[in-house]
C-alpha positions in Angstrom: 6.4 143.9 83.2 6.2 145.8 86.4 6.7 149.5 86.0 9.3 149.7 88.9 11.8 148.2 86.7 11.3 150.5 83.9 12.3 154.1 83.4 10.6 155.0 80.4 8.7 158.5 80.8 9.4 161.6 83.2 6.2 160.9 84.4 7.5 157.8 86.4 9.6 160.8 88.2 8.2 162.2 91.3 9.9 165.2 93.1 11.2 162.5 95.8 13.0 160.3 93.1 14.5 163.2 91.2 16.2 164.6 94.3 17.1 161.4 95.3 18.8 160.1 91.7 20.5 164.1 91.3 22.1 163.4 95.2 23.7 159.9 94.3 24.5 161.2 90.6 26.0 163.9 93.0 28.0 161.5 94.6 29.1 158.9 92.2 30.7 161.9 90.4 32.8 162.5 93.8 33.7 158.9 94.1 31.2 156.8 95.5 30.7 153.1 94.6 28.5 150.4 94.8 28.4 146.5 94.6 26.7 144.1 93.0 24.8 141.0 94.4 26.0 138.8 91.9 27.3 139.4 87.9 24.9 141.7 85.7 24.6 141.9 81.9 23.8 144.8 80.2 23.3 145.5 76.5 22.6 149.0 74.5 20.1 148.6 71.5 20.4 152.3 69.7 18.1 152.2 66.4 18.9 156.0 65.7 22.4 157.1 65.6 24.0 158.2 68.9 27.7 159.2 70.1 26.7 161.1 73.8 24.0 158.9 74.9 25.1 155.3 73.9 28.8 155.8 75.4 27.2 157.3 78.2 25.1 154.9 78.9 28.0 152.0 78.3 30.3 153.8 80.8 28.0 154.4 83.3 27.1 150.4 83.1 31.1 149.1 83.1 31.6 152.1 85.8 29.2 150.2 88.3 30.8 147.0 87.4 28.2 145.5 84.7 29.5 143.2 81.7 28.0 144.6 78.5 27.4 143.0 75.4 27.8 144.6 71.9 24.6 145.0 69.8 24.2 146.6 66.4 21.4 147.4 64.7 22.3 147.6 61.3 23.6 144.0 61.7 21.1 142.4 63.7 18.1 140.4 63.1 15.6 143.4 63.1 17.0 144.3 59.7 15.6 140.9 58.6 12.0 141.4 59.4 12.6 141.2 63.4 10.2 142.7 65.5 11.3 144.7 68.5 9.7 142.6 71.0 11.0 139.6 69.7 14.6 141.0 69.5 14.4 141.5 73.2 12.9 138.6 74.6 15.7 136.8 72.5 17.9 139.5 74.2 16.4 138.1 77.8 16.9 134.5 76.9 20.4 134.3 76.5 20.9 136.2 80.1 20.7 139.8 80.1 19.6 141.9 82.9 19.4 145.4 81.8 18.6 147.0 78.3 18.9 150.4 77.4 16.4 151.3 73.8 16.6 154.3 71.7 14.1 153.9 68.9 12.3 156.3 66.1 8.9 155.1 66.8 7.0 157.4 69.9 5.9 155.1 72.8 7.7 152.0 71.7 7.8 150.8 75.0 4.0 150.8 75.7 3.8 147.0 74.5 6.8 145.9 76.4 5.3 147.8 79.6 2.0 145.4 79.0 4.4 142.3 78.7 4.4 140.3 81.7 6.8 137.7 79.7 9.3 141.0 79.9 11.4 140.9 82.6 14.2 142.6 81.8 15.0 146.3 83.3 14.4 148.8 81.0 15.6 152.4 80.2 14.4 154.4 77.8 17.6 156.3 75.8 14.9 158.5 73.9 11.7 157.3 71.9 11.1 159.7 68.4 10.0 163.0 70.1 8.6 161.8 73.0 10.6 161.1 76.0 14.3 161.0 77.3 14.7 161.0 80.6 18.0 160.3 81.3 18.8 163.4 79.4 16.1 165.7 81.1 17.8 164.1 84.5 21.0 164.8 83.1 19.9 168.5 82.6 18.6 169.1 86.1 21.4 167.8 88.0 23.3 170.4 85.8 21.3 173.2 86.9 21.0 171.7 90.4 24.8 172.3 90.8 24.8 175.6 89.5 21.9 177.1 91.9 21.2 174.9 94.3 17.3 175.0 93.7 14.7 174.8 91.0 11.9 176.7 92.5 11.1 180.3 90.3 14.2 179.6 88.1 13.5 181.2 84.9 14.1 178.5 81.7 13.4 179.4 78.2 13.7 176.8 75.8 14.6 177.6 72.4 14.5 176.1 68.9 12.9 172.8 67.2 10.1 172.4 70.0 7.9 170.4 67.8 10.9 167.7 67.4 12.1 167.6 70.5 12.1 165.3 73.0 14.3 166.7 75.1 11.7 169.8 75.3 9.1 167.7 76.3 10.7 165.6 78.6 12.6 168.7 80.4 9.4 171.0 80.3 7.1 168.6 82.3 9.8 168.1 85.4 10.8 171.5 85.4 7.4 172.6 86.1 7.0 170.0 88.2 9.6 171.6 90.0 8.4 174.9 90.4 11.0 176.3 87.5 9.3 179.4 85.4 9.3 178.6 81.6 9.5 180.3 78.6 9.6 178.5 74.8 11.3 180.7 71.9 11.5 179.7 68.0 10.1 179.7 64.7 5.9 179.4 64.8 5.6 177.0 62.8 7.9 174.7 65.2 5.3 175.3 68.0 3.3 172.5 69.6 -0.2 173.5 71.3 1.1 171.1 74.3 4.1 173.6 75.5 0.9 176.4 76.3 0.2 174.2 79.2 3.8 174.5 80.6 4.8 177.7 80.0 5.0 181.5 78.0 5.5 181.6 74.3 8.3 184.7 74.0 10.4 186.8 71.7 14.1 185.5 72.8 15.4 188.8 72.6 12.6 190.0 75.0 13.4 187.4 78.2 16.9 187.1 77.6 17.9 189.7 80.6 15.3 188.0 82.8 16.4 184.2 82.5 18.6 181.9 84.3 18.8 179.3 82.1 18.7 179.2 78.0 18.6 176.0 76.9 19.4 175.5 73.5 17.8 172.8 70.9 19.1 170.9 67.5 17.4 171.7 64.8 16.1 167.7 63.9 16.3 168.2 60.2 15.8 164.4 59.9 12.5 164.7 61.1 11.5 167.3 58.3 10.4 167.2 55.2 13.2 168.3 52.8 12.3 171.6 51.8 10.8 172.2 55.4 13.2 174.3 57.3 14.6 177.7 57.8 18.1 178.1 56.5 20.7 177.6 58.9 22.1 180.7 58.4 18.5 182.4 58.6 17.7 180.6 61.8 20.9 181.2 63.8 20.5 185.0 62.8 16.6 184.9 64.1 16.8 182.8 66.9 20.0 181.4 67.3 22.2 181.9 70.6 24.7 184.9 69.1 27.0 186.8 70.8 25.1 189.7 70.8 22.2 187.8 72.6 24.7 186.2 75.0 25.9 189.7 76.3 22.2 190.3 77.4 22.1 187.6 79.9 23.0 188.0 83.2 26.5 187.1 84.6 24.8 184.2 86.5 22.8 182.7 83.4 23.8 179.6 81.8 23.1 177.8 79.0 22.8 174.0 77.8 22.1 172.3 74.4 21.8 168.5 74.3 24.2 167.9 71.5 25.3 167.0 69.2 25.6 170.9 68.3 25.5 172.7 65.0 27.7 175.3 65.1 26.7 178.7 64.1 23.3 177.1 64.5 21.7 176.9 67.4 25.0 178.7 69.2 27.8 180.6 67.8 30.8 178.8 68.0 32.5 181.1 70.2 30.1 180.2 72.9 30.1 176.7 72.8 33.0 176.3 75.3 32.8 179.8 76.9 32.3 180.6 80.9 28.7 180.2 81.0 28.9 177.7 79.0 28.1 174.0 80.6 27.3 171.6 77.4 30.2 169.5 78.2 29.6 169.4 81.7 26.2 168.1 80.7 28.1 164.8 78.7 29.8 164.4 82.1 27.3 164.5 84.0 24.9 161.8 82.3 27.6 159.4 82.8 26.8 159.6 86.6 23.2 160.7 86.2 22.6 156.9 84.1 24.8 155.2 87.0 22.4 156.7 89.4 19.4 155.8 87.5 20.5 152.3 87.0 21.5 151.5 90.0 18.2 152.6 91.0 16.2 150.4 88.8 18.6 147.5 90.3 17.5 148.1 93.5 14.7 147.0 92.9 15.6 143.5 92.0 17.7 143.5 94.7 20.8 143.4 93.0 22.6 146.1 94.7 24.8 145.4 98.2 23.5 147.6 100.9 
């Protein structure tokens, strides 16, 4: 499989293609269209539970005029011994173009990649807690709009870092970027990779310096059962409270990926407030995926210029 019709890993991304995919999100969300060359088929292939992604994904495929085809896990053939690979060439054979995978296992993509029998575009919709880069692209069109730039912005990212794919996938562009980043939580949550990227902090220390906070779910699937801090405990240690929110600058934002815990990872209060832009971020990806897919089908020359 060629890698230009894949978008598996924010290391594909360049500085080029993200401020290229962030000014057509940019203007898909204020109207713009496209066509395509002929009729493209699209189907979603979620093996973790998702709402935001896998609607977003499915909108942002009818919204650019794609026919897309129901698939569910828990019913298909993978539950009878199926291998991945094999679901998806059977996937290609019948006719579709374009599939979008989330799966629990890192890297599942790696022997699709190495495939030359795979032809089919594909986006990665998040792999265990390694990458997701629609949602990190999501993320930085987000902060795009709100100040114009990414260059000394100061980030911190805060919670289940050792879980998170979203962390790793943000942390990487961001510096990339030129953005200044800090990483707050438990210890014990810590991964010796996030040293490379940025500043390990006390939250309540960088709080008045940063632009952004962006906020984590605690993956408590991904622990073992008697592994985590209390949600009660963590929220009051290094949860996004009130009290902490009223140290932030008027200009700061924050972001969480969703889906949120409550009285968690934010206090409730703040989930919709002002500075507030989670649900900006759900509306966003929707144009953020068209972008990226239209991109990929570019390539194949399956776009109308």
């Amino acid at each position: 499989m060629d890698n230009y019709n894949a978008l598996v890993s924010v290391e594909q991304l360049t500085n080029k293609l993200v401020t290229n995919l962030i000014d057509r999100a940019i203007a898909f969300k204020s109207g713009a269209t496209t066509k395509l060359t002929r009729p493209v088929y699209a189907m979603n292939l979620f093996f973790e539970n998702s709402t935001r992604t896998h609607t977003s994904f499915e909108m942002a495929e009818r919204k650019l005029g794609m026919t897309v085809l129901d698939f569910n896990a828990q019913a298909s053939s993978t539950s009878k011994g199926e291998t991945l690979s094999d679901t998806l060439k059977t996937v290609q054979a019948i006719g579709v173009d374009v599939v979008t995978v989330r799966h629990p296992q890192n890297d599942y993509y790696q022997p699709l990649l190495a495939d030359n029998r795979f032809q089919m575009t594909l986006v990665n919709a998040g792999d265990g807690s390694g990458q997701h880069p629609s949602q990190c692209l999501l993320d930085l069109m987000t902060i795009f709009e709100e100040f114009g730039h990414f260059t000394d912005l100061k980030v911190v990212i805060c919670g289940d870092l050792r879980h998170s794919r979203v962390a790793r996938s943000n942390m990487q562009v961001l510096s990339q970027l030129g953005a200044i980043l800090y990483f707050a939580g438990p210890a014990e949550w810590f991964a010796p990779e996030f040293a490379h990227y940025g500043q390990v902090v006390d939250l309540e220390r960088i709080l008045p310096e940063v632009d952004v906070v962006m906020l984590l779910r605690i993956q408590h699937e991904r622990f073992a059962a008697d592994a985590t801090l209390s949600d009660a405990a963590f929220h009051t240690q290094y949860g996004l409270t009130i009290a902490r929110a009223a140290q932030l600058k008027p200009s700061a934002i924050w972001l969480h990926p969703a889906p949120v815990n409550r009285d968690v990872e934010i206090a409730t209060e703040l989930v919709e407030a002002p500075q507030s832009r989670i649900f900006k971020q759900m509306t966003n990806g929707v144009f953020m995926r068209m972008a990226i897919i239209e991109h990929l089908l570019e390539q194949r020359h399956l776009i109308q210029h």
